[in-house]
Structure formats: C-alpha cells, structure tokens
N, C-alpha and C positions, 0 to 999 in steps of 0.2 A: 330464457323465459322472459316472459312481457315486465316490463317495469311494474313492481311492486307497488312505489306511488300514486301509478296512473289508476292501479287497480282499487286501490285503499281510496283513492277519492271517487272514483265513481262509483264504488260502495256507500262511502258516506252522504253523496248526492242523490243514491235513489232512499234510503233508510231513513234521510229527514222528508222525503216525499211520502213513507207509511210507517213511521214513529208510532203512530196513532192506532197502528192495525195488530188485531192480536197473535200476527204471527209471527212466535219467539227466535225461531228457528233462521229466520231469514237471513241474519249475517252470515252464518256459516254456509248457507246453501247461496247466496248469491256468490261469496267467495267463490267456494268451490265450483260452481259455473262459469264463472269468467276466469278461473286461473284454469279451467280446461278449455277454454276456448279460445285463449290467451295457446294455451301452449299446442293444441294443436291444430292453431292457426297456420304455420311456419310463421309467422311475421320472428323477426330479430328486434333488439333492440338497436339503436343508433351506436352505441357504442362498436355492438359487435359488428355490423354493418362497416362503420369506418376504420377495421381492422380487416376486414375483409378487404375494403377498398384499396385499403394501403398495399397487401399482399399481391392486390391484381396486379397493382401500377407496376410493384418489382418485380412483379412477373413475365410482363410487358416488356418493360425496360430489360431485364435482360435477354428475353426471345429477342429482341430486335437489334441489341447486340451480338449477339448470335448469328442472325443474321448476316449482319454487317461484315464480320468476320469471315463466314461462308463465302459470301461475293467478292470477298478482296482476295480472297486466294486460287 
C-alpha cells in the first residue's frame, strides 16, 4: 500500500484549502479516495521496490552463474 504519510499530508493540505466549507464528511471521504487510488494504482512503495531490486540482482547473479558453469563444461 502507498505510504500512509504521503497520504495524511496531502489530506492535510487540501483540508486547510476548505476548512472553511461545510462539508463534514470530507476527511473521511478524501481518505478513502486516495487510499483507493493509492492502492489500485499498482504503484509500490520504495521500500518494497528495493527489495524487489535486491531479489532481481540475486537472481541475475546467479542465472549468469549458471551460466558460466554450463559453458565451462
């Protein structure tokens, strides 16, 4: 899911933009809009990205081991 943070502040950033309007309801329904559009965006967050990255590399790295191994024999 999208970083909670990111999400919590650009709530807080449109809210002081209509503080002033009478519609109660709006935290909760901006939330829930952007934690659904957050999630089915596909986006990742960075972290899981560079766990992913990490898996590729050792993935890589051993296919090409593997390799290596094939052509020497």
């Amino acid at each position: 899911m999208f970083n909670k943070i990111a999400i919590d502040e650009t709530i807080h950033k449109i809210l002081s933009l209509v503080e002033k309007t009478p519609v109660k309801d709006i935290e909760h329904n901006l939330r829930q809009i952007l934690t659904n559009f957050f999630a089915n965006s596909g986006w990742v967050t960075r972290e899981e990205f560079e766990i992913q990255k990490a898996i590729l590399l050792k993935t890589r790295e051993r296919l090409e081991e593997l390799e290596r191994k094939i052509n020497n024999t």
